[in-house]
N, C-alpha and C positions, 0 to 999 in steps of 0.2 A: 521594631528591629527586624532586620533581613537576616540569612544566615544562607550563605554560600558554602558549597562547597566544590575547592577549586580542587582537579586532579588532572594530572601529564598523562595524553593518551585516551582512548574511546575505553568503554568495556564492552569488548568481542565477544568473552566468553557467555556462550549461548544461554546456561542454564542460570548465571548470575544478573546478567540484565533485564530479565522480569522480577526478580525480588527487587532490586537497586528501584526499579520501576515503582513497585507495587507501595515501597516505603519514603519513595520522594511524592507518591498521590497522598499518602499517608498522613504526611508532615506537612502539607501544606492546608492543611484541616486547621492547625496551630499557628503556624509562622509562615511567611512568605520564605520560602526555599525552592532556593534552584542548583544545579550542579554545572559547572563550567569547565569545558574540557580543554586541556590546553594538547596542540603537535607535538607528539614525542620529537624530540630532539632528531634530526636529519641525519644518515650517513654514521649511525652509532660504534660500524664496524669502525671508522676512521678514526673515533675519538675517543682519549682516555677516559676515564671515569671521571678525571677533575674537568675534563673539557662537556662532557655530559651534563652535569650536573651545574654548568656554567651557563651552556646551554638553556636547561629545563628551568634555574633562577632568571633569567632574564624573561621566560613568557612569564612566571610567577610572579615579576615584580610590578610587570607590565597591567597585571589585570589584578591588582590591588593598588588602593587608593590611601591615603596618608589619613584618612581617618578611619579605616578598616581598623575593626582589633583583629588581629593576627593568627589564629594557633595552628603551629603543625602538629601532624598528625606523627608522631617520632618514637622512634625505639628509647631513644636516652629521655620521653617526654612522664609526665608525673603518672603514675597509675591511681585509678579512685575508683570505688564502686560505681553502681548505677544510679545509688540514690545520693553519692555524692556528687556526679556527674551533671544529676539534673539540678542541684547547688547549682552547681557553679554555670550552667545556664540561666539560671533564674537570674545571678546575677547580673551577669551579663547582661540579661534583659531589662533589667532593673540601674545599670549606670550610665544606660543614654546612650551609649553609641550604638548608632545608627545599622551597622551592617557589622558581623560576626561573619570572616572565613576561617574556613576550616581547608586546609592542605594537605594534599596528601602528594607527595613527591612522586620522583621514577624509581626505578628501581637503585639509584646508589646513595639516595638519601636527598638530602640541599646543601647547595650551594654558600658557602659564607655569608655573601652578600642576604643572602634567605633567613639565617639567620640570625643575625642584624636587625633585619628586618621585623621579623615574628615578638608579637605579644607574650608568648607563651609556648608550651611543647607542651602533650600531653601522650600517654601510650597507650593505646589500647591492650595491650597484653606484654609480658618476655616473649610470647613467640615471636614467631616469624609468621608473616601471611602473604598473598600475593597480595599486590597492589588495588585488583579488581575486586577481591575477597575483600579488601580493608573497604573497600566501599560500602556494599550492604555492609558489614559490620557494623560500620559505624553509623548510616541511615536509622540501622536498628536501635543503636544504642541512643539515638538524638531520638525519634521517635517513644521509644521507654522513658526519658526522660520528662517528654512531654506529658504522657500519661501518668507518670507521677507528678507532674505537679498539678495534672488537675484531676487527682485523686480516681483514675481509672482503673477499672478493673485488669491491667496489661501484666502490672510487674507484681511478683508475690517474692514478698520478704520473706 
């Protein structure tokens, strides 16, 4: 299994791109992972929120494949611990499909059509984070999960 994770826009921010860095060398000790960046949305001063986020769905749909399992990465999406987390990888690993994305949108969420589209939603937290933060965030928590499942010394219950 592969495991993508596709997000709208680079990460700029200076101090977040060597951790995002250090935890994508990380995980590919385990799984083949890569991160795929998609153009923010053109001209954003022009366009409503729903035209943005129509926008940011259309590179989204474009660079997932109809046998991808789906999950965004969503505020309304399930919360679970870290060693439930790594569950529900394992599974995932374990039902054949081929390539696991993971999504993390712009900043006004997805598109209908995105959602539609999506396997699943999960949250990383009630907060709120920036986009570029939800990155390493979640590197870190895919990488934790890795190491609990093959019993490493990373995460202490």
């Amino acid at each position: 299994m592969k495991i993508t994770l596709l997000v709208v826009g680079k990460t700029t921010t200076g101090y977040l791109k060597p951790g995002l860095d250090d935890y994508i060398s990380r995980l590919r000790h385990y799984v083949p992972f890569d991160v795929q960046y998609l153009q923010d949305a053109k001209n954003t001063r022009n366009l409503s929120e729903a035209q943005q986020k129509q926008a940011e769905g259309r590179g989204i749909l474009t660079n997932v494949d109809k046998t991808d399992f789906v999950v965004l990465l969503d505020e309304r999406g399930r919360e679970m611990t870290s060693v439930d987390f790594s569950s529900y990888v394992q599974k995932r690993m374990s039902s054949g499909v081929r390539r696991v994305v993971f999504v993390i949108g712009g900043p006004y969420g997805f598109s209908p059509d995105v959602y539609d589209r999506a396997n699943d939603k999960l949250s990383l937290s009630q907060m709120t984070f920036s986009h570029e933060m939800v990155r390493v965030i979640f590197a870190e928590q895919l990488y934790r999960a890795f190491t609990i499942l093959n019993h490493e010394p990373y995460h202490h219950s």
